[in-house]
C-alpha positions as CSV (number, residue, x, y, z in Angstrom):
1,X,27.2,28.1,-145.3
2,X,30.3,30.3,-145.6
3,X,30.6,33.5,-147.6
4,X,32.8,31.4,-150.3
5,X,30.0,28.6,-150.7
6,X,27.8,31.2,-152.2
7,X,26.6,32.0,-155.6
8,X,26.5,36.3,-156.5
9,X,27.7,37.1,-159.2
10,X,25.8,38.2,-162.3
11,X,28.3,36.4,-164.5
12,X,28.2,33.1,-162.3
13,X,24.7,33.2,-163.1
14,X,24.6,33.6,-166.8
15,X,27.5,31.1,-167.5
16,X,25.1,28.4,-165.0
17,X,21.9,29.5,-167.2
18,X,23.8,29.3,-170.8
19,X,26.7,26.7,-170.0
20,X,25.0,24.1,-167.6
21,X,22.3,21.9,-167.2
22,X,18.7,21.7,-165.7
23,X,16.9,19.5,-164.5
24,X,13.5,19.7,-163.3
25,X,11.4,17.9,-160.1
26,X,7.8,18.9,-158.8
27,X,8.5,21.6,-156.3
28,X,12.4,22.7,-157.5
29,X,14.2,23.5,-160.8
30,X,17.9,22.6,-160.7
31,X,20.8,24.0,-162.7
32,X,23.9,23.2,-162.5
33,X,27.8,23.1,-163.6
34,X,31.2,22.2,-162.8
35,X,33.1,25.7,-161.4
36,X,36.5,24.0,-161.1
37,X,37.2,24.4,-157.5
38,X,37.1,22.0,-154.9
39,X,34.0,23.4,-153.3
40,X,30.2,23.7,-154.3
41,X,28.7,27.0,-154.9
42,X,25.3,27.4,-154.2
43,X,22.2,29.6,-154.7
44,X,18.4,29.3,-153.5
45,X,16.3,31.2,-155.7
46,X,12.2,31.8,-155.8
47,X,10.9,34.2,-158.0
48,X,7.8,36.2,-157.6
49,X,5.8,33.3,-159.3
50,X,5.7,31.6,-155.9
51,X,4.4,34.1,-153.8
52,X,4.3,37.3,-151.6
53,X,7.5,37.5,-149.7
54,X,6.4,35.8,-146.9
55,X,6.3,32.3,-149.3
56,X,8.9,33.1,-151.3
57,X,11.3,33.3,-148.2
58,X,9.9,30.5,-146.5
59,X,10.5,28.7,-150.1
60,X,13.8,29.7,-149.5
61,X,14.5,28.1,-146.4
62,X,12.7,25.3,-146.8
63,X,15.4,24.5,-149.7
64,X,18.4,25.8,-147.6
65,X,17.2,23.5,-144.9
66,X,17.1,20.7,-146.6
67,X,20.3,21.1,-148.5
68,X,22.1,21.0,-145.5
69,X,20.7,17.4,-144.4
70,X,22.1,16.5,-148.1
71,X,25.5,18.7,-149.0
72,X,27.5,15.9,-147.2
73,X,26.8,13.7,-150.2
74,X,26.8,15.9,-153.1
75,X,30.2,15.5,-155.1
76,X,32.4,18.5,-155.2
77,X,33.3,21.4,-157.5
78,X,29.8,21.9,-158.7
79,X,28.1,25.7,-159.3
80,X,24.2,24.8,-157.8
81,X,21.5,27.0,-158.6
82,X,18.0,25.5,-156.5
83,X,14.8,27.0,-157.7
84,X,11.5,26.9,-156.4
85,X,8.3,26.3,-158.3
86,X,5.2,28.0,-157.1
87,X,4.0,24.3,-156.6
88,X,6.4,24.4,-153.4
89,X,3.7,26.4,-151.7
90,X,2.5,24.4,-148.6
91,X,4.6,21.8,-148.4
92,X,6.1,20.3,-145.4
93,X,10.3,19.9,-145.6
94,X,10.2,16.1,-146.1
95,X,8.1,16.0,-149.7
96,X,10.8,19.1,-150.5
97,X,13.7,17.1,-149.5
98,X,12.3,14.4,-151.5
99,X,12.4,16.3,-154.5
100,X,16.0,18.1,-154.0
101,X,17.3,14.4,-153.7
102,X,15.4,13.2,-156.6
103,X,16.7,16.1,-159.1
104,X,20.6,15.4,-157.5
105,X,19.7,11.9,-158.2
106,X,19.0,12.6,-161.8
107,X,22.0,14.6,-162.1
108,X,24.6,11.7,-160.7
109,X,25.4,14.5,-157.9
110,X,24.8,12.1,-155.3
111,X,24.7,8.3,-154.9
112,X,21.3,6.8,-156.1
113,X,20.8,4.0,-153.8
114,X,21.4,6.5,-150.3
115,X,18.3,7.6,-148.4
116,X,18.3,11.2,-148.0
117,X,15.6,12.1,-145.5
118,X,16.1,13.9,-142.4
């Protein structure tokens, strides 16, 4: 992920919480927004809900990893906020990347009918 690609600041985050939309799967909450570039933003969040750091980092790259099996088919010019639910805990990267594909299904961020597994 470049620097670019990334979600920081506060402001990006409050206009995603109060402007955009959620939607929620069994290990990940997703909100999201159009940002009016030609590029995705994106941001991998677990709070302390989910864990000590040790699962809330391995949360975190459990979701980053999956994302990047699946950013080739998300549209573009979307702000994404991933968050994990402490139900992620123990969970091998295929029932995760179920889930991230399920929620961008929901959404109409990716094409329904594609299987998205790595």
């Amino acid at each position: 992920m470049l620097k670019k690609d990334i979600l920081r600041r506060k402001d990006d985050f409050s206009s995603i919480y109060k402007k955009g939309k959620s939607i929620g799967e069994r290990y990940i909450v997703l909100f999201y927004k159009r940002n009016g570039l030609s590029y995705n933003r994106i941001a991998f969040l677990a709070s302390k809900k989910v864990g000590n750091s040790v699962q809330r980092n391995r949360a975190r790259r459990l979701m980053k990893e999956n994302y990047r099996f699946l950013k080739d088919d998300i549209k573009s010019g979307y702000d994404l906020i991933f968050i994990a639910r402490n139900t992620i805990n123990g969970r091998k990267a295929d029932e995760v990347n179920k889930s991230m594909s399920n929620a961008l299904k929901k959404t109409k961020l990716i094409d329904q009918n594609k299987d998205h597994r790595n």
